[in-house]
N, C-alpha and C positions, 0 to 999 in steps of 0.2 A: 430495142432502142438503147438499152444500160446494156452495156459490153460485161461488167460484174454484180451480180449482185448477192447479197450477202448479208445475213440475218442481223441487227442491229442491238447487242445486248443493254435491256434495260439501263436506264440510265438517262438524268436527268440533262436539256439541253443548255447549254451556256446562256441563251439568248431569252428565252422566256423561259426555265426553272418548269418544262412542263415535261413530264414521264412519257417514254416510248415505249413502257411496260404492257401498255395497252393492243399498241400494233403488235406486238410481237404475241402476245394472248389472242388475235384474232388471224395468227399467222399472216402477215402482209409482211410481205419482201419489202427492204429500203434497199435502194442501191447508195452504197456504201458514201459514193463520195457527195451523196448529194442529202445525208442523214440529217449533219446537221446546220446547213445553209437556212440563213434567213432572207427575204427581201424584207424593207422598209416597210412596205405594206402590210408583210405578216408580224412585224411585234407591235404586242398588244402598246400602246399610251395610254397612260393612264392621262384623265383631266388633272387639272390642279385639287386638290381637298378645298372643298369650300367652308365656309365659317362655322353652316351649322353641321357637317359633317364632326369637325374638330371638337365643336361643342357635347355631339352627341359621344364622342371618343371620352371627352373627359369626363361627362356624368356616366357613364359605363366602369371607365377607370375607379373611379373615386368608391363604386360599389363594389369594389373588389375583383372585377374581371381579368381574367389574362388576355394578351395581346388576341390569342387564335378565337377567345369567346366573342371580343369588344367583333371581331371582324363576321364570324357569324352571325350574330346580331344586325349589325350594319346590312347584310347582303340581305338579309330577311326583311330589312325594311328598305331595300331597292337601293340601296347606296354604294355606288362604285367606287373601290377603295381597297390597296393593297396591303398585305401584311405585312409590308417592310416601310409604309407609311403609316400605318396601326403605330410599328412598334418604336417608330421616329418620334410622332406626336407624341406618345406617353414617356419616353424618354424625354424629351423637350420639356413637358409639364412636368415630372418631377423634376427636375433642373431648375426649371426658372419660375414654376406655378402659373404658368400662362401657355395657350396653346397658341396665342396670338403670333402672327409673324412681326418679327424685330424690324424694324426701320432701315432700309438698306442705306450703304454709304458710297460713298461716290463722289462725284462734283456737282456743287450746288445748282442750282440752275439762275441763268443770267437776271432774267428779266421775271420779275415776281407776276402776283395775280393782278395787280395792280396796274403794271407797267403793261400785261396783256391788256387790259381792259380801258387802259389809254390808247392805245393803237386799236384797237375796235371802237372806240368813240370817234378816231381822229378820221378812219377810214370810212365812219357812216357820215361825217361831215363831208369830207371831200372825196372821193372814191378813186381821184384822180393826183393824190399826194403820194411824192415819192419817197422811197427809204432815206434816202438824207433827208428830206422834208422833216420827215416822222422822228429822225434822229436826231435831228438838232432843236424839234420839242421837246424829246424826253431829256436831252442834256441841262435844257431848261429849268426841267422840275429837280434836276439831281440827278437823272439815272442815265449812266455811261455806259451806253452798247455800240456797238461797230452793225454798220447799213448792212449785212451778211445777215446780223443776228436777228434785227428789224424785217428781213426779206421772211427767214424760215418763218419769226413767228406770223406775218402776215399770213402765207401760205398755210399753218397749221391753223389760225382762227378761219380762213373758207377765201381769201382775199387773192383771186387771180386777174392778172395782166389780161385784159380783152381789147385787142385792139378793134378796129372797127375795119370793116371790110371798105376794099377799095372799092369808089365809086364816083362819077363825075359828076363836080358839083354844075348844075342846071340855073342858068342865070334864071330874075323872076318874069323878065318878058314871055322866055321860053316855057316857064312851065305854063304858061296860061296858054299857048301854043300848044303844046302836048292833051292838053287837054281837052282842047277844041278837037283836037285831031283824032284824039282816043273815044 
């Protein structure tokens, strides 16, 4: 199937930092061009570090451990976590004394907690009020949003457009008619 193939000297892959010292000790051919190709499915992601991960990096730190100890540690107590976010987090903590992540920056966002939770009262009032409706209340109270920004945040609080299915409406002689007849 492999046209050449050709012993793959030890050595570390770009993609996941994992040794081919192995294959080559169990003698296994690699065909050359295909050594060190990844798909997406084969490199490992890590999850994000969660809080009490970080917290357990810092009381490990703080006892003196180096990065390779804090992460043997960690995997002993089932904790998924890289040595190059071992050695982030403790870099991070001596630096700033928090392992806490910093506040991202950005653009604010339009309409506060507030102003959503106007429009989820305005929406369980009437469920049939439209974006400008809605927008020319909240101009009322002070807060200037454009009917676009009023649409998302409806659709992001659960508030979708149902129309009603077509159906002919049945004068009331008739339905008493239908009835007899059904």
């Amino acid at each position: 199937m492999f046209p050449t193939v050709v012993l793959v000297p030890a050595r570390n892959c770009y993609y996941c930092y994992h040794s081919n010292a192995s294959r080559i000790r169990n003698r296994q051919q690699i065909p050359h061009s295909f050594a060190f190709k990844h798909t997406n499915s084969e490199l490992a992601i890590m999850p994000k570090v969660s809080n009490y991960t970080r917290t357990r990096i810092e009381v490990l730190d703080k006892q003196g451990l180096p990065p390779v100890a804090i992460l043997r540690s960690l995997k002993n107590e089932g904790l998924a976590v890289s040595l190059a976010s071992v050695t982030r987090i403790v870099k991070k903590l001596r630096i700033t004394g928090s392992v806490a992540n910093l506040p991202r920056s950005g653009r604010p966002k339009k309409l506060s907690e507030e102003g959503k939770a106007f429009i989820d009262q305005q929406m369980e009032k009437n469920d049939e009020m439209t974006n400008g409706q809605i927008q020319k209340k909240l101009e009322r109270y002070g807060i200037s949003v454009c009917s676009s920004t009023v649409r998302r945040m409806r659709k992001k609080l659960g508030w979708t457009l149902q129309k009603t299915a077509y159906c002919q409406l049945i004068r009331a002689p008739n339905k008493v008619k239908r009835l007899e007849y059904a």
